[in-house]
C-alpha angles and dihedrals in degrees: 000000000000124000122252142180105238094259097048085052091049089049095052098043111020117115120283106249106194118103104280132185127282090260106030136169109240085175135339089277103033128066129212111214101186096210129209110146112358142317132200105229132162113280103260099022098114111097098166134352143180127217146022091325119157121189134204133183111240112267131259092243103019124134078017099292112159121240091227085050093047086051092066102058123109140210115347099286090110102018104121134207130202109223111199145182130032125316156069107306113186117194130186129174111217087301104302121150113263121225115195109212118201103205114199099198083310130136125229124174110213123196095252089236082060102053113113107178131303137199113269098241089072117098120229146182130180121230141201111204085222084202105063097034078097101050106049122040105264093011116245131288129196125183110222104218115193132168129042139316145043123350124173124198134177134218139181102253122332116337123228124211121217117197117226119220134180110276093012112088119188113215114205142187104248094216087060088044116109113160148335147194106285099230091066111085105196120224124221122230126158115214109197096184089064092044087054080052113060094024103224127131126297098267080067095074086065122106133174113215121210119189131165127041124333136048152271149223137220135171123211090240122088101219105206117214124208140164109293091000125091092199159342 
């Protein structure tokens, strides 16, 4: 790091005061959520605010989860809290890099422990991949988002997105996967052979398959999930 007077540090890092967007970049790794009525973010993401902002962590039976479901999640990666009020409201995720989608009555499915924040107007439902809740510590969840506004998601490092094409399936490692079209629903098959092969632990023999029309993305960064922690 280089060395500054305090005012040369607070220029080149304080806040950016002109009237942004609802979803905005403060930086590549905290988001700006310009708040004037109420906003859906991870539980924990909020590192500072200003303003009248409340904040309430999403309800045992709200958007019709059941308790006994609920029950079942592990770690933070899908637990949801309600901002709400008027204000500046700034979220990080231990650092990741933050992509702002802009859905146009479009559908994307995001790994739950790589779910930022999104407008409330989106629809949303959490999901457990039953398949694989045997096969990784805690199962997977992934949050559908459909309809149309401002979703932020978070990756380790920069994503990269792989087009899927017919006849041509893209298998992926679910601890690098971060999201995908929502109209792809990946398949789960272990190869023991490849785990053999590279060595590594038995999570390692999972693959999510994706096959048809859309696209998916992956970070270069293998998240590990484990009972009562969301990741590494």
């Amino acid at each position: 790091m280089g060395k500054y007077s305090i005012d040369e540090f607070i220029k080149q890092t304080k806040q950016d005061e002109r009237e942004n967007d609802y979803f905005e970049l403060e930086t590549e790794r905290v988001l700006e959520v310009n708040l004037t009525d109420l906003v859906w973010a991870k539980a924990g993401a909020m590192i500072a605010y200003t303003g009248q902002i409340k904040f309430e962590r999403e309800k045992m039976l709200e958007n019709g989860i059941s308790q006994m479901f609920k029950k079942a999640i592990t770690g933070e990666g899908t637990s949801l809290m309600k901002a709400q009020g008027k204000g500046r409201l700034y979220l990080a995720d231990q650092g990741k890099k933050i992509t702002i989608f802009d859905l146009n009555n479009e559908s994307i499915t995001v790994n739950g422990n790589d779910l930022l924040a999104f407008e409330p107007g989106i629809k949303w439902d959490i999901k457990l991949m039953k398949k694989v809740a045997g096969m990784m510590a805690g199962g997977l969840f992934n949050v559908n988002l459909k309809g149309t506004g401002k979703v932020a998601i978070t990756s380790h490092y920069e994503p990269l997105t792989l087009l899927v094409r017919p006849g041509e399936s893209v298998i992926t490692d679910p601890n690098a996967t971060v999201a995908w079209s929502g109209n792809l629903t990946p398949e789960f098959k272990t190869d023991v052979s490849f785990r053999t092969f590279i060595g590594r632990g038995s999570g390692e023999s999972i693959q999510m398959e994706f096959k048809g029309e859309g696209f998916v993305i992956v970070q270069p960064f293998e998240e590990v999930y484990t009972t009562g922690s969301s990741s590494s």
